[in-house]
N, C-alpha and C positions, 0 to 999 in steps of 0.2 A: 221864421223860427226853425223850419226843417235843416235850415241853411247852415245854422251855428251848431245844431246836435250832432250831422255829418263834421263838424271841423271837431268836437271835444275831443281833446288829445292827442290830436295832430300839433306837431311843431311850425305848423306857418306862418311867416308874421302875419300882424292882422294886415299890412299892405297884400301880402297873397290872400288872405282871403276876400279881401272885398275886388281884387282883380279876376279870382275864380267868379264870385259872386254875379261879377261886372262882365263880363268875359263867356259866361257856364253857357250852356244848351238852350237856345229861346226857340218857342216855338211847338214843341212838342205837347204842351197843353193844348195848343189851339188847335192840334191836327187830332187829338184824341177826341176834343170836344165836338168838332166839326162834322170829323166820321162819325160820330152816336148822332149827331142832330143828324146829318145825311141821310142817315140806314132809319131813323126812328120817323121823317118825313113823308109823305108821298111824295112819287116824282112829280113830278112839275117845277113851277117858279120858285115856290120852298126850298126844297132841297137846292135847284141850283142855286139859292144865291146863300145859303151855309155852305156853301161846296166853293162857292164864290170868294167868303166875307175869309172862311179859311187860308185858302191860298192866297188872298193879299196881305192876310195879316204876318203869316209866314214866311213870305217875299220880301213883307216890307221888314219885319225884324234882321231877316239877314244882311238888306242892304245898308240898316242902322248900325246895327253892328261891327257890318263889317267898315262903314267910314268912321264909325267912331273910336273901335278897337286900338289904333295905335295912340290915337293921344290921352286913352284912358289908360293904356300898357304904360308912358308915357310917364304920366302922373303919379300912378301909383307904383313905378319900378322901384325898388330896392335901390338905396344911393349906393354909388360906385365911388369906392377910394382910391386914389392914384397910386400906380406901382411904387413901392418904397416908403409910403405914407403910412403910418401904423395908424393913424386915425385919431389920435390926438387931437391936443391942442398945440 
């Protein structure tokens, strides 16, 4: 929901938004969340393995992302008309 009140009255089609959407920042939740359970634990096996479950799950969004980012760019790009073609029928 936070997602659509940031796009109100922006001109994007909805292809750019659900690409920003598809595309935006992953990640940062789990590193806020992770540092409070970290700092809020004792050391020991606790903390490390929130310190742990953080970092994989951060790791692993980027490398998701980043193999799946072009065929989602891909899918959701903006069709291209050929030079000269007004876009008719």
């Amino acid at each position: 929901m936070g997602a659509r009140r940031r796009f109100l009255g922006s001109k994007f089609t909805w292809r750019r938004r659900l690409l920003v959407g598809a595309l935006g920042p992953r990640g940062t939740t789990s590193i806020v969340f992770g540092l409070l359970a970290f700092n809020a634990l004792p050391e020991g096996p606790y903390a490390d393995t929130a310190l742990d479950a953080m970092t994989l799950t951060v790791l692993g969004s980027v490398v998701l992302h980043g193999i799946g980012s072009l065929p989602i760019a891909r899918l959701l790009a903006d069709p291209v008309t050929k030079p000269g073609h007004s876009g008719g029928p």
